[in-house]
Every structure is written in C-alpha cells, then in structure tokens.
C-alpha positions in Angstrom: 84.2 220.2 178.7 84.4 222.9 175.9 86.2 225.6 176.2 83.7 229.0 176.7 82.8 231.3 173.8 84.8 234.0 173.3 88.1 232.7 174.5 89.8 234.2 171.1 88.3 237.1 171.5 89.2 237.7 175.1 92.8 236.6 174.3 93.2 238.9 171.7 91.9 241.9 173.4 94.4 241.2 176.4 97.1 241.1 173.8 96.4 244.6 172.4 95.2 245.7 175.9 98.5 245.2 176.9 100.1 246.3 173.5 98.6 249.7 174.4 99.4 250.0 177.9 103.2 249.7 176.7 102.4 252.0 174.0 101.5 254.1 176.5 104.1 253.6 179.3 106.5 254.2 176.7 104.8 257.5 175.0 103.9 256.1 171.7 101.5 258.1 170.7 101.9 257.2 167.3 101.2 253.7 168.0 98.3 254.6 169.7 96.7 256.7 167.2 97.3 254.5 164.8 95.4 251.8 166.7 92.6 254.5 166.9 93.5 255.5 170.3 93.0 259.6 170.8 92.1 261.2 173.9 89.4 260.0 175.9 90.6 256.6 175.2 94.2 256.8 176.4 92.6 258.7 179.5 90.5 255.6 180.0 93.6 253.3 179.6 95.5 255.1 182.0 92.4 254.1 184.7 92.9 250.2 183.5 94.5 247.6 186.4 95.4 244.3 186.8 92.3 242.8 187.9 90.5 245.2 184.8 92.7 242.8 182.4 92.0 239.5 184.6 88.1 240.2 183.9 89.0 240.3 180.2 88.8 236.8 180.1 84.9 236.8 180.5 84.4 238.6 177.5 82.6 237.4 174.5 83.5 240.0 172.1 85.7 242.3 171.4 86.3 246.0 170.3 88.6 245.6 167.6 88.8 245.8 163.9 91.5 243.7 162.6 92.8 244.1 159.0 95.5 242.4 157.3 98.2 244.6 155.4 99.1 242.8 152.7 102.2 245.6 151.6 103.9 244.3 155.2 102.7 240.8 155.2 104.1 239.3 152.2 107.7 241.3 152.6 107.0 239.8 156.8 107.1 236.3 155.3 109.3 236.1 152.7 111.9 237.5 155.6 111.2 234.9 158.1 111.5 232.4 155.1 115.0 233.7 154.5 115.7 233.8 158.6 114.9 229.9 158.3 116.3 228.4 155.4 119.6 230.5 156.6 119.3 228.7 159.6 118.6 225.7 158.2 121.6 226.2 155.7 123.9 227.0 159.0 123.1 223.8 160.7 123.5 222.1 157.4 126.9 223.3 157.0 128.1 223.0 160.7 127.0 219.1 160.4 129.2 219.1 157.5 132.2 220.2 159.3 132.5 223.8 157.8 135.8 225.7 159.5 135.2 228.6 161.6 136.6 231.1 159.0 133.6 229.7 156.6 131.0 230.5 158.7 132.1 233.7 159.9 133.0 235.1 157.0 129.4 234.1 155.4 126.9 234.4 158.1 128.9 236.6 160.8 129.0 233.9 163.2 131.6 234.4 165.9 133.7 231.5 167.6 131.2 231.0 171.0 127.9 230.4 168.4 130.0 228.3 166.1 131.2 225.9 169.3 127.8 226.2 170.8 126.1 225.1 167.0 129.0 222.0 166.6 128.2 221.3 170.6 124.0 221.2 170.0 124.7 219.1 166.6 127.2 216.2 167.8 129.8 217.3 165.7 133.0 215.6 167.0 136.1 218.4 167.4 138.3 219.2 164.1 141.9 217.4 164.8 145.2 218.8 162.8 144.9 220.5 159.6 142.6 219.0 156.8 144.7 216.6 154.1 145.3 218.9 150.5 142.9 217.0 148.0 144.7 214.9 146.2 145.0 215.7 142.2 141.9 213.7 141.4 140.0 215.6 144.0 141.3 219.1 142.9 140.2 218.4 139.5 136.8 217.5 140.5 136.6 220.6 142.9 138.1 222.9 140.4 135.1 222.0 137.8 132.4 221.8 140.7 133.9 225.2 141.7 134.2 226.5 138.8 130.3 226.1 137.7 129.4 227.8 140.4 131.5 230.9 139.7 129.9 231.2 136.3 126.5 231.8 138.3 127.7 234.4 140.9 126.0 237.1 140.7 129.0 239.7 142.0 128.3 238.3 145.7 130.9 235.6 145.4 130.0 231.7 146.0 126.4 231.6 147.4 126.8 229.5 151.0 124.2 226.8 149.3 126.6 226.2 146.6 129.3 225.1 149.1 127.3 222.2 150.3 126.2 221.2 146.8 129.9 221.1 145.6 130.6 219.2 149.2 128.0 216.8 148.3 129.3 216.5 144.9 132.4 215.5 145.2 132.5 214.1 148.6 135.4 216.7 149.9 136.0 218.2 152.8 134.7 221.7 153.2 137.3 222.7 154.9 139.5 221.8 151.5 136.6 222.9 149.5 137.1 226.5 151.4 140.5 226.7 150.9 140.6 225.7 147.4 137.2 228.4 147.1 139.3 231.4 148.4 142.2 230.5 145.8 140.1 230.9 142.8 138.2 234.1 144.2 141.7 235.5 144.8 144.1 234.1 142.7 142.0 232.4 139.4 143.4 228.9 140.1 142.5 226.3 142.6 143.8 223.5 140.3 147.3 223.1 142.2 146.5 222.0 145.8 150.2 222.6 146.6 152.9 224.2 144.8 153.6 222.1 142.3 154.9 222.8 138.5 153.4 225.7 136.7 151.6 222.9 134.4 150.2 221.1 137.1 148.8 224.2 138.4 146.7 224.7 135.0 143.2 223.5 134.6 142.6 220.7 133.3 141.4 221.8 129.6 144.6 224.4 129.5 147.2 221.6 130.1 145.3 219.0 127.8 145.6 221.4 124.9 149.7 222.2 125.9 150.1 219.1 125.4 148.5 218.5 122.0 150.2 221.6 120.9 153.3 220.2 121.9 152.5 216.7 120.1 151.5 218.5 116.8 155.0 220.4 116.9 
C-alpha cells in the first residue's frame, strides 16, 4: 500500500511546528520573526496542543516557503566535510597505533576518548616503550620528515602527513612522533639516540664531511 499524499508535507510542517513552539517556549522572537512569525501568529501558536500536531499528519499541504541559503549552505558543508575526514583521519591514526600525546596534542582528545577509540577499533594495548628506529630507519624518517616540513604552512606537521610518512616507511608512529617533536624543536631527528656529533648529522651534511675530509 502506498504511502498517503502529503506525508512530506505533513512531516515537515510538524518539524517547524515544533521548531516554533521551542522558539517560543524559549522567547526567540527573533527566530520567530524571521520565520515570518509576528503577532497573531505566535498568539495562535500559543493555542496549539498535542493532539493539534497529531492531526498534522492528515495534511496535504503545507504553509511554508522554503528557500535554500546558499551564503550558509556551502560554508554548512564544507564544515561537516572537515568534521568527517577529521574523524576519519582520527580512526585512521588510532588503528595505526598513534600514542596518546599524538592525538592529544593534535585533535584535543583526552585519555577516556583515546581508550574508548583503541577499545571500538580492536586495537591491542601498547606494551613497554617503542624500540629507537634503528639508523636505517632514522634516515628514511628524517627525509620522509623532512619533506613534509618544507610544506608546513606555520601550523607544524599536518596530522595527514603523519600517516603518509607511517605508511612510507613502515615505522612506528609512536617513533615517527618522537623523532617529529625533535626536528620541530631541536632541527635534528637524524640521531635516534645520543650518538657522535657526526652521526647525529643528516645524511647529505655527513656525506659531504667526509668528502671534504678525503679531498684534504
């Protein structure tokens, strides 16, 4: 059986029926007369019960004149686009093992949404401190790294680039953090411990010691 004509209609006028009765419980006139409400028709709202909405289900029209504004809509959207790929990018990360300190200092989140996020996603519990990369690894991270630097904007590493570089080179993000906040701080991520001050050089800065020290 079909469903009856009108059924839009009659939904949608509940909706702002109801919109205006809060409106109006609440005293927002400017609500209301934005929605065309003035006098006589906020007098007749106030009259309006339960069963009165209940019967707007048999309507077949409705009394309304709906516009879109395209000055909120677009700005609307584009926000709930961010809202979802920043969720999406949250998950993504949290599957990946990201610390605690990673995503809080990112995204804000605090240490009962970060368990509830690794709890919802299967991720198995962080045991003992992560391994220091070992000096292959640091120099792939240190380029990887690096590259993404020479795109920041003045914001730092953008949270995307964290799982690219992950992806990448197939470390940790919990080394690729630590190694991160070295080179915002400090310039140097080379030197995944303290090691000699040459070690702890780039790669292109000890390569040309060295062939300065040949040539001599």
């Amino acid at each position: 059986m079909s469903a009856p004509a009108g059924t839009k209609e009659s939904e949608l006028v509940m909706a702002v029926m109801l919109y205006a009765i809060r409106c109006l419980s609440e005293n927002d006139q400017h609500a209301l007369r934005n929605m065309n409400f003035g006098p006589e028709e906020v007098a007749a709202l106030r009259e309006l019960n339960l069963a009165d909405l209940y019967r707007v289900g048999s309507l077949q029209a409705h009394c309304l004149d709906i516009r879109l504004d395209r000055d909120v809509y677009w700005p609307m959207l584009a926000h709930l686009r961010r809202e979802r790929e920043s969720e999406e990018l949250q998950r993504d990360l949290i599957q990946a093992d990201a610390p605690l300190e990673m995503m809080r200092s990112l995204f804000g989140v605090g240490s009962r949404e970060y368990t509830r996020l690794r709890r919802m996603l299967a991720v198995e519990p962080a045991v003992g401190r992560p391994p220091e990369p070992d000096e292959a690894m640091a120099h792939r991270l240190w380029h990887a790294l690096s590259a993404q630097l020479e795109t920041d904007s003045g914001d730092g590493i953008d949270p995307s680039a964290y799982l690219a570089v992950h992806r990448e080179t197939g470390a940790s993000l919990r080394a690729i953090w630590n190694l991160a906040q070295r080179l915002l701080e400090y310039g140097d991520v080379y030197a995944p411990t303290e090691q000699s001050s040459a070690a702890a050089k780039p790669p292109n800065e000890k390569s040309s010691g060295q062939h300065s020290a040949a040539g001599g």
